[in-house]
TINU-212919 format. One record per atom (N, C-alpha, C): x, y, z; chain; atom name; residue in three letters. Coordinates in nm, 2 decimals. Layout:
N
X,Y,Z,A,CA,ALA
...
***
This chain:
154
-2.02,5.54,1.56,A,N,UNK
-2.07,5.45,1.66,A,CA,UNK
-2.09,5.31,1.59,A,C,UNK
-2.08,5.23,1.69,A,N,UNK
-2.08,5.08,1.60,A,CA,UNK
-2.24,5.04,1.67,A,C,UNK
-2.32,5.03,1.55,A,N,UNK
-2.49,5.05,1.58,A,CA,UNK
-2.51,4.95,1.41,A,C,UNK
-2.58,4.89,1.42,A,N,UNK
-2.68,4.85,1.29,A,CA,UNK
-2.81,4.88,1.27,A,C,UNK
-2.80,4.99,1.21,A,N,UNK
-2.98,5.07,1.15,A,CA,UNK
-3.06,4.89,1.14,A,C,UNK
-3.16,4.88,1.17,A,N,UNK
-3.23,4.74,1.12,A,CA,UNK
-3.25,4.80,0.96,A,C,UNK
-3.28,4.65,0.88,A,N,UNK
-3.28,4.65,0.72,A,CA,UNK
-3.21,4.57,0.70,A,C,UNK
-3.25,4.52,0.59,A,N,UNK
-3.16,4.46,0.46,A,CA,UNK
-3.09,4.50,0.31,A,C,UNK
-3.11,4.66,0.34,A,N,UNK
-3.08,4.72,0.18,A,CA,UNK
-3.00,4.89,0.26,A,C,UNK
-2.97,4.90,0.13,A,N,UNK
-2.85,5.00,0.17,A,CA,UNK
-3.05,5.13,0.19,A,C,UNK
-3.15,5.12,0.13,A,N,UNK
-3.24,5.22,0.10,A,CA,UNK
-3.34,5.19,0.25,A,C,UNK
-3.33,5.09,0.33,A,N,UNK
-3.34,5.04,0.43,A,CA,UNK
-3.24,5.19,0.57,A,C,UNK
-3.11,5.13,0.51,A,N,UNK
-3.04,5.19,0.61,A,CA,UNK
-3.06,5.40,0.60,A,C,UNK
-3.13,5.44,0.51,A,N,UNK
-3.12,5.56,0.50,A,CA,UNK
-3.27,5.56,0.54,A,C,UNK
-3.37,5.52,0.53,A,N,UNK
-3.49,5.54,0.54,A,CA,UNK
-3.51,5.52,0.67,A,C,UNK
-3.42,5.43,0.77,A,N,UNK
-3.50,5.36,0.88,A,CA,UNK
-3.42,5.45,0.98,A,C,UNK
-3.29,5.52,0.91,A,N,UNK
-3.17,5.55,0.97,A,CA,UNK
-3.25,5.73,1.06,A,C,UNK
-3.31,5.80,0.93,A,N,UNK
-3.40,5.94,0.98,A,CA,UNK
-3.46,5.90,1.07,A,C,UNK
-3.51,5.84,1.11,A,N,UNK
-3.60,5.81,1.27,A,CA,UNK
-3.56,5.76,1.34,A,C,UNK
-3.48,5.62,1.31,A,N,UNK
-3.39,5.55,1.45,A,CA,UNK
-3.39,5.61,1.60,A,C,UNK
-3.38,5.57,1.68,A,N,UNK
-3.35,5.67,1.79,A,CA,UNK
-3.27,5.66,1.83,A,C,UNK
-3.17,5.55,1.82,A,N,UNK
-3.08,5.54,1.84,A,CA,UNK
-2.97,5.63,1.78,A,C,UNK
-2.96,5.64,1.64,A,N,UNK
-2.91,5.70,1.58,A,CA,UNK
-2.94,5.83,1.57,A,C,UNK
-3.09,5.91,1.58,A,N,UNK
-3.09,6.04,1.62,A,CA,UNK
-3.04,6.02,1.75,A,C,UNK
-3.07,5.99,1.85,A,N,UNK
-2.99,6.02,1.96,A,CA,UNK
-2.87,6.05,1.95,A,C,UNK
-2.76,5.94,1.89,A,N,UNK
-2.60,6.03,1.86,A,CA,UNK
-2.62,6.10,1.80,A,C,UNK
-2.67,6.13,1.70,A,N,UNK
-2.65,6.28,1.62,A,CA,UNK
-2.69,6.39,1.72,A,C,UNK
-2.76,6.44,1.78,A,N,UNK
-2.77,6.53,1.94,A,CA,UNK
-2.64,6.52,1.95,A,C,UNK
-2.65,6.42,2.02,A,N,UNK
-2.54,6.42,2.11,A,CA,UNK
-2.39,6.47,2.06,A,C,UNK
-2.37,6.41,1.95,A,N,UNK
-2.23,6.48,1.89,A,CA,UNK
-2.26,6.60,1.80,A,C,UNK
-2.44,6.68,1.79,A,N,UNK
-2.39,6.76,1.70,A,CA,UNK
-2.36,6.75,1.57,A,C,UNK
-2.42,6.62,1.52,A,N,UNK
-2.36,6.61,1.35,A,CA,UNK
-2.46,6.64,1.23,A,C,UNK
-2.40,6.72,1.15,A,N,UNK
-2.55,6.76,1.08,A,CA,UNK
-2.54,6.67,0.99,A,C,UNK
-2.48,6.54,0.93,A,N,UNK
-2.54,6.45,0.82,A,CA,UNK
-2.49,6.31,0.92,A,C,UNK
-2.53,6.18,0.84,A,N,UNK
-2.51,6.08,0.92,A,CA,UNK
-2.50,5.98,0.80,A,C,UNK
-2.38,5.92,0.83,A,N,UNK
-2.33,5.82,0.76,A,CA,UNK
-2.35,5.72,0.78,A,C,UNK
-2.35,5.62,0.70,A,N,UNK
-2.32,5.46,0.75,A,CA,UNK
-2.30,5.38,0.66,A,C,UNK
-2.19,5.28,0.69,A,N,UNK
-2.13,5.17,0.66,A,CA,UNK
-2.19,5.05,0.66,A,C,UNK
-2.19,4.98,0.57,A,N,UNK
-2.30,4.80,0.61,A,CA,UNK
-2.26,4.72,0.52,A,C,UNK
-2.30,4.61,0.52,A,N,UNK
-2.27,4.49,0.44,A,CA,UNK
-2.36,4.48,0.31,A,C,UNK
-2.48,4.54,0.32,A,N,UNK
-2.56,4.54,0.20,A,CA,UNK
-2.56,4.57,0.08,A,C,UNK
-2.56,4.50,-0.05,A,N,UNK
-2.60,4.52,-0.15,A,CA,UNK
-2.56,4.60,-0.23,A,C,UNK
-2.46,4.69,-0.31,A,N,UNK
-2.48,4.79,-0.38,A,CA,UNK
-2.35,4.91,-0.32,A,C,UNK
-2.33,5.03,-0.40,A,N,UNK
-2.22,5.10,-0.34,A,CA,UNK
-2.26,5.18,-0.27,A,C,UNK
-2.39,5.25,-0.28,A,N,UNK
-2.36,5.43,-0.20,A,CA,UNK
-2.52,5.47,-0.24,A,C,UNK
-2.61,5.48,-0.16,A,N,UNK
-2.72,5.55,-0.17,A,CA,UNK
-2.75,5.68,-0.06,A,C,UNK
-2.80,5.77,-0.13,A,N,UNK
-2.85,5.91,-0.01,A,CA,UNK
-2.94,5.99,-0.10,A,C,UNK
-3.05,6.08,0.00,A,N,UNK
-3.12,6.17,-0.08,A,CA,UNK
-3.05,6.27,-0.10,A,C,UNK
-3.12,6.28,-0.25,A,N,UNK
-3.06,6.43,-0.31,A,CA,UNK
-3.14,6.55,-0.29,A,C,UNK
-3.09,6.64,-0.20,A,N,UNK
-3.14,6.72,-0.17,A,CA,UNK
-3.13,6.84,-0.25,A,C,UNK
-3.22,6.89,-0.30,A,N,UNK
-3.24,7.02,-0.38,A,CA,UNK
-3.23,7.11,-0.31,A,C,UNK
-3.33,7.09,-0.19,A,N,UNK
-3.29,7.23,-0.05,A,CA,UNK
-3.26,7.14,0.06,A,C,UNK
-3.12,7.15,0.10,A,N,UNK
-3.10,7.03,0.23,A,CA,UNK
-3.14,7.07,0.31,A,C,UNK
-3.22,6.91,0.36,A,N,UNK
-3.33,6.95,0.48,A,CA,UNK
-3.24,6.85,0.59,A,C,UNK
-3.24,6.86,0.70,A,N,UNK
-3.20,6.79,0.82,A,CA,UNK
-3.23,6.62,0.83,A,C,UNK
-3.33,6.61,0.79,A,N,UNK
-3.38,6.47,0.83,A,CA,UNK
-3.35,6.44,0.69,A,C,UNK
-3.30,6.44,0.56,A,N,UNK
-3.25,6.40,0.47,A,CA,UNK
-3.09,6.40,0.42,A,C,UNK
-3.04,6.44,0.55,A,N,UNK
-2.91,6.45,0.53,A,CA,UNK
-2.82,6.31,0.58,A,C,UNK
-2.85,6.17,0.50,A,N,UNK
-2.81,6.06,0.54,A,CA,UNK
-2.81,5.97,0.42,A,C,UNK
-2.65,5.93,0.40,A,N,UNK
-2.60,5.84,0.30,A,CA,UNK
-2.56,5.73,0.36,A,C,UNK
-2.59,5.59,0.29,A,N,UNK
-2.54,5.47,0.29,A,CA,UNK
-2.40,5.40,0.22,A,C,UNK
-2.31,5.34,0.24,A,N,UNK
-2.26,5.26,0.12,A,CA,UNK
-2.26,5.12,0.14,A,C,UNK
-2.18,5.04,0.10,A,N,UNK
-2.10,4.92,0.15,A,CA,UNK
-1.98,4.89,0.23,A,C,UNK
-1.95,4.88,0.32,A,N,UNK
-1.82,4.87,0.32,A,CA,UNK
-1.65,4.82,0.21,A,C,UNK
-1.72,4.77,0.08,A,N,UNK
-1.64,4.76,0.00,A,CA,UNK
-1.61,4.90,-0.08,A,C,UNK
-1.68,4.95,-0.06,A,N,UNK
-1.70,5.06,-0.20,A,CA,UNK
-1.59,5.19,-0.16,A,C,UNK
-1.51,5.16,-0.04,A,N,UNK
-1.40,5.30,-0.07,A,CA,UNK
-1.46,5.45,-0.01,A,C,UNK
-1.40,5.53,-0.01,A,N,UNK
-1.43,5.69,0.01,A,CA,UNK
-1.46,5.73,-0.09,A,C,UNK
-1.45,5.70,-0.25,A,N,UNK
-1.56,5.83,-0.29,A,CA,UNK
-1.67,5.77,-0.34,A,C,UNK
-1.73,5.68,-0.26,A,N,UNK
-1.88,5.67,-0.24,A,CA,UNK
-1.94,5.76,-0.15,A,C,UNK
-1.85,5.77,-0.03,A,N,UNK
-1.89,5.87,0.05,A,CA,UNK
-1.90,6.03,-0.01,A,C,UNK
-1.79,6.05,-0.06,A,N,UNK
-1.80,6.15,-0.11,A,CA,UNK
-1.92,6.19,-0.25,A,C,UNK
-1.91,6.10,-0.30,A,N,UNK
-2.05,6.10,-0.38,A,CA,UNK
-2.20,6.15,-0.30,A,C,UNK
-2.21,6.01,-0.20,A,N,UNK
-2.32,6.04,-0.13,A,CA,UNK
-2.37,6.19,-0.08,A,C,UNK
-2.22,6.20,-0.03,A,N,UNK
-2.24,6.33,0.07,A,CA,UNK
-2.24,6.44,-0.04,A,C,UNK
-2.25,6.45,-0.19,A,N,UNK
-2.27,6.54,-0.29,A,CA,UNK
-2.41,6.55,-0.35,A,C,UNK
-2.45,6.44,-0.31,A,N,UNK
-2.62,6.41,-0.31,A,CA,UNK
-2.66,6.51,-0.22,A,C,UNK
-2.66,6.49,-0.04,A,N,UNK
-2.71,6.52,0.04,A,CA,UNK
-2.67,6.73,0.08,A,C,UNK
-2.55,6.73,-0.04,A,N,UNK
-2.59,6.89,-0.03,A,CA,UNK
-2.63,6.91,-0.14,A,C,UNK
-2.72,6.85,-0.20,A,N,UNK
-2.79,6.94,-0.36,A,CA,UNK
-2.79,6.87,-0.46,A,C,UNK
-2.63,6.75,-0.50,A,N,UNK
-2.60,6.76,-0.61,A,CA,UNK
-2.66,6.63,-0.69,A,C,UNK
-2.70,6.62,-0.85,A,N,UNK
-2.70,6.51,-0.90,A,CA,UNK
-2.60,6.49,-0.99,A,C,UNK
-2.62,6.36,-1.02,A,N,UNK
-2.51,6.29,-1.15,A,CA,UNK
-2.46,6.39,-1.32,A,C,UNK
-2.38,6.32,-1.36,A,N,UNK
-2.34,6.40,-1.46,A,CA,UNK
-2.41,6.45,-1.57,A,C,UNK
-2.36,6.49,-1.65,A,N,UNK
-2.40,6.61,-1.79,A,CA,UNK
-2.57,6.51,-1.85,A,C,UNK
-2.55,6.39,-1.87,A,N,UNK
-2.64,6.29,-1.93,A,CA,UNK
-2.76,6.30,-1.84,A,C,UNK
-2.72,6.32,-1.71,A,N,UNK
-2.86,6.38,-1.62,A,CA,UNK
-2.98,6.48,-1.70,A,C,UNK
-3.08,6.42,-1.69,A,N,UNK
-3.20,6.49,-1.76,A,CA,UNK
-3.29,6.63,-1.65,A,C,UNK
-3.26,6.58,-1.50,A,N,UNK
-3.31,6.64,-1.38,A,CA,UNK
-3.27,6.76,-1.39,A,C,UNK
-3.36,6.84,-1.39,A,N,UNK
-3.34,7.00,-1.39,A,CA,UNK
-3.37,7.03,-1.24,A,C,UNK
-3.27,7.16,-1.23,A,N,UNK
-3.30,7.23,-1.08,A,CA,UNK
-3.14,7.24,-1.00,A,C,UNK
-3.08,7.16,-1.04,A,N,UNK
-2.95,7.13,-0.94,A,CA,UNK
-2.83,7.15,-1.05,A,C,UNK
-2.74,7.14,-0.96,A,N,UNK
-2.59,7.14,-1.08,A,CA,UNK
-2.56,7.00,-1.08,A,C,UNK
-2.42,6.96,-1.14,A,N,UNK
-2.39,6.81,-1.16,A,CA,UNK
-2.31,6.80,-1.18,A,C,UNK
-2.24,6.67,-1.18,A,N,UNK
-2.14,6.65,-1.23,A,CA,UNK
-2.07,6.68,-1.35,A,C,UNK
-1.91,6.66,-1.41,A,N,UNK
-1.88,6.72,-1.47,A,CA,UNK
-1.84,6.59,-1.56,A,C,UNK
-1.82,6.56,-1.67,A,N,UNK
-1.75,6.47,-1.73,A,CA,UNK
-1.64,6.50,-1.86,A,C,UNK
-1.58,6.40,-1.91,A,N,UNK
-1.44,6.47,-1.97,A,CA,UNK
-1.39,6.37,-1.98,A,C,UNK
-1.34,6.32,-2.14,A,N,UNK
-1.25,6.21,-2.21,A,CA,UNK
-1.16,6.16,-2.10,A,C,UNK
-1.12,6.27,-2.04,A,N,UNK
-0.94,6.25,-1.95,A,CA,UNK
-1.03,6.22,-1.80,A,C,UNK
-1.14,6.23,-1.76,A,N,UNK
-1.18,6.23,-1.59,A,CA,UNK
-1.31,6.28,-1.60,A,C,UNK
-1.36,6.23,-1.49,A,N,UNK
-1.47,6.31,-1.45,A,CA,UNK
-1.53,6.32,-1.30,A,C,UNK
-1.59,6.38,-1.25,A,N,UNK
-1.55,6.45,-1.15,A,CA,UNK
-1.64,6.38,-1.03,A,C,UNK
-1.67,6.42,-0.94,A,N,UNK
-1.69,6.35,-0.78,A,CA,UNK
-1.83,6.25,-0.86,A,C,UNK
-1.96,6.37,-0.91,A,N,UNK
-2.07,6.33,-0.91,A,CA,UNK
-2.08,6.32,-1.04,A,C,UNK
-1.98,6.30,-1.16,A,N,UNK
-2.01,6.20,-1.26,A,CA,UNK
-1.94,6.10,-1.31,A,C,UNK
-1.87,6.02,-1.20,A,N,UNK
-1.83,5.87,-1.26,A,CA,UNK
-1.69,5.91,-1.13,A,C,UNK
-1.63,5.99,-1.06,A,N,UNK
-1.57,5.98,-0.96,A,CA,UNK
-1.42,5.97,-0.98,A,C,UNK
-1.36,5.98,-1.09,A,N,UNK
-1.25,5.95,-1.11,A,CA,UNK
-1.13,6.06,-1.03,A,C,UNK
-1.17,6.19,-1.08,A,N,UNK
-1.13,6.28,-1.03,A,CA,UNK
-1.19,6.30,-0.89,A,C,UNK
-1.12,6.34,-0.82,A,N,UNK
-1.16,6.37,-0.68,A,CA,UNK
-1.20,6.51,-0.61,A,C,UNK
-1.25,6.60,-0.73,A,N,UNK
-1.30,6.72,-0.74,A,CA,UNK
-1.47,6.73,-0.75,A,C,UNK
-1.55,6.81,-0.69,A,N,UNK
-1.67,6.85,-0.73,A,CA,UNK
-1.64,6.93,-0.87,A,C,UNK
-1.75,6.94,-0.96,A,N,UNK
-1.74,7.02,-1.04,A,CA,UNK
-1.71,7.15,-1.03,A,C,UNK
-1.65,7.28,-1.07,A,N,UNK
-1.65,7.38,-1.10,A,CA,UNK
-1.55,7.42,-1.26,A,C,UNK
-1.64,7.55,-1.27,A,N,UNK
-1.57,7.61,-1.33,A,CA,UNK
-1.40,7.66,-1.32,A,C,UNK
-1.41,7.67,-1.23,A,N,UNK
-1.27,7.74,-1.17,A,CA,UNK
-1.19,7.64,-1.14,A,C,UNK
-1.21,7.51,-1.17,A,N,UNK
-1.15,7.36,-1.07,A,CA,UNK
-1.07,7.33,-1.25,A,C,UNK
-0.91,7.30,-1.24,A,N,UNK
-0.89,7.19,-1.37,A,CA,UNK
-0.81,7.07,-1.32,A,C,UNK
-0.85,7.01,-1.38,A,N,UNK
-0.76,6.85,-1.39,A,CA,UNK
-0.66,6.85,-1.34,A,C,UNK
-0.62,6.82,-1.22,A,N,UNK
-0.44,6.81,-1.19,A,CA,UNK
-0.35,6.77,-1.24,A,C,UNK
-0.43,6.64,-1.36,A,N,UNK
-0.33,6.56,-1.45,A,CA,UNK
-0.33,6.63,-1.54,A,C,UNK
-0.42,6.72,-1.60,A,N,UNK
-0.39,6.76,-1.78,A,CA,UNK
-0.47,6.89,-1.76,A,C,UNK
-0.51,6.95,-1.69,A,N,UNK
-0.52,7.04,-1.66,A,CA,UNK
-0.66,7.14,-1.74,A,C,UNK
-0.76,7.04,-1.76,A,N,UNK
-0.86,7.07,-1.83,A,CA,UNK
-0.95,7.13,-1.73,A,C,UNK
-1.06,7.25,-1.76,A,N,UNK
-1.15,7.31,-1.67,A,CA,UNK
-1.27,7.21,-1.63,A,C,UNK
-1.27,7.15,-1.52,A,N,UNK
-1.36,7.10,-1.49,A,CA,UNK
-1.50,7.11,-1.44,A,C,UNK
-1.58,7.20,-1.51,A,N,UNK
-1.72,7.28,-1.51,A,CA,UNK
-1.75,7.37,-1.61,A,C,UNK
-1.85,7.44,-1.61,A,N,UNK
-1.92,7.53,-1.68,A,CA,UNK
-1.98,7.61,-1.61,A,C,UNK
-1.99,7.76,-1.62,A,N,UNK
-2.06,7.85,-1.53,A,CA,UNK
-2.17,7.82,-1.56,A,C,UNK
-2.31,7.83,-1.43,A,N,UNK
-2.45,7.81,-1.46,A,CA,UNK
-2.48,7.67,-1.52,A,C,UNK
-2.43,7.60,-1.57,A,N,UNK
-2.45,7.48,-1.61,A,CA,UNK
-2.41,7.33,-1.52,A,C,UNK
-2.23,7.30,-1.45,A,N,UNK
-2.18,7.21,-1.43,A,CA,UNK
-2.08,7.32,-1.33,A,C,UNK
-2.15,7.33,-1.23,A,N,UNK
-2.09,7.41,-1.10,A,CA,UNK
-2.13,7.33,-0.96,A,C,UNK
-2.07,7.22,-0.92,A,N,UNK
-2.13,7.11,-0.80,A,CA,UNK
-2.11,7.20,-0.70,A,C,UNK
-1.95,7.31,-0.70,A,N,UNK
-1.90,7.34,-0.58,A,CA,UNK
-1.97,7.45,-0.56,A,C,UNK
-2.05,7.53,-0.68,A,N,UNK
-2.15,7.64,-0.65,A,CA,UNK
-2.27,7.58,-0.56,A,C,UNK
-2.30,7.51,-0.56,A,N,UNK
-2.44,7.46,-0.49,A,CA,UNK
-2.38,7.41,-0.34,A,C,UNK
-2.31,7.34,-0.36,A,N,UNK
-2.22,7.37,-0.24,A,CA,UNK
-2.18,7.46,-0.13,A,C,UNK
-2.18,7.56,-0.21,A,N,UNK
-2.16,7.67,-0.13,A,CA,UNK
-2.27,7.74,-0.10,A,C,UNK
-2.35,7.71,-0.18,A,N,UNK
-2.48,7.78,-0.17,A,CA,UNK
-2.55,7.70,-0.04,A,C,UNK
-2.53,7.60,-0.03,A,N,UNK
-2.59,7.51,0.06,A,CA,UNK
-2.54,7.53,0.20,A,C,UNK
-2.42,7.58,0.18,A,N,UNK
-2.35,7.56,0.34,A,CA,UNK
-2.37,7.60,0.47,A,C,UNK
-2.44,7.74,0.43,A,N,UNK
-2.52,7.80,0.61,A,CA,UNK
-2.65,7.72,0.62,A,C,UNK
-2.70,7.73,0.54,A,N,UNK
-2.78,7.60,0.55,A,CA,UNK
-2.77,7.47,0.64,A,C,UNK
-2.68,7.39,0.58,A,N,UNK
-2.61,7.27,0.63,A,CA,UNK
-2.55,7.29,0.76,A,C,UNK
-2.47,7.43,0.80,A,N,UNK
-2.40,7.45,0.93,A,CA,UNK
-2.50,7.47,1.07,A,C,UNK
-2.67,7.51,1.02,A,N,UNK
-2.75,7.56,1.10,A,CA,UNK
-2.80,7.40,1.15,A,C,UNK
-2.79,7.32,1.09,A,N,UNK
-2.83,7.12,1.12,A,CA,UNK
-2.80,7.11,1.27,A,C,UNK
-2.65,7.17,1.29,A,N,UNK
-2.59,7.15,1.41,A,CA,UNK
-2.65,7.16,1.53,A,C,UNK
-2.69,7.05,1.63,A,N,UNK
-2.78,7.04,1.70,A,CA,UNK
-2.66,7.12,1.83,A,C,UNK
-2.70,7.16,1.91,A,N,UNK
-2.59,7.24,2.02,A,CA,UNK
-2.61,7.13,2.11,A,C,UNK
-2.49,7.10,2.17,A,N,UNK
-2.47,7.01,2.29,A,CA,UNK
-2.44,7.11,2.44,A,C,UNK
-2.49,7.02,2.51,A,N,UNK
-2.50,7.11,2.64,A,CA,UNK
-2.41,7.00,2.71,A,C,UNK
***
């Protein structure tokens, strides 16, 4: 929808964006269990990171300069995940990093969430660690979760 959350900051557009009414109103209406948005402001890509994704935290920002895998970043926030290996935050999985790439939620190069089971397309290196650097595990962990957001349209 072409709508401007009010704000001046991309932490504006996610904060003001959960209550809008505007904006919850389309989300009803289409049924969308996260909510996106595009804007001119400041900076590339902000969203909460959800440990247990909750409904009214399911909403990322970027710039309009910043490309798709800001989004895809964002939206790796909003199911669980944080940043890479150097990350000190305990509780979540993360990103994966690697001389040759690194992966959605640690610097974006590769266009893979972490897993174990995931390698490099280019050189074919394992991109995760079991229990350690598993994004797409939390991901999946998260997904009935995320699927139940779905508001039903009548």
């Amino acid at each position: 929808m072409d709508y401007r959350i009010p704000g001046t900051t991309l932490g504006d557009a996610i904060n003001l964006g959960r209550s809008d009414d505007i904006v919850q109103a389309e989300r009803t209406r289409t049924g969308a269990d996260a909510v996106y948005t595009f804007t001119d402001h400041t900076g590339c890509g902000l969203a909460y990171i959800n440990t247990k994704p909750n409904k009214n935290n399911m909403i990322g920002s970027e710039n309009y300069g910043c490309g798709i895998t800001a989004m895809r970043h964002e939206l790796g926030h909003n199911m669980g995940m944080g940043h890479g290996q150097s990350e000190r935050t305990s509780g979540y999985h993360r990103g994966f990093t690697h001389p040759l790439g690194s992966t959605i939620m640690a610097g974006n190069s590769i266009g893979l969430y972490s897993s174990p089971n995931h390698y490099s397309p280019e050189y074919g290196v394992r991109l995760g660690e079991a229990e350690k650097y598993d994004g797409l595990r939390i991901i999946n962990e998260n997904a009935e979760t995320v699927s139940k957001f779905l508001v039903a349209v009548k």
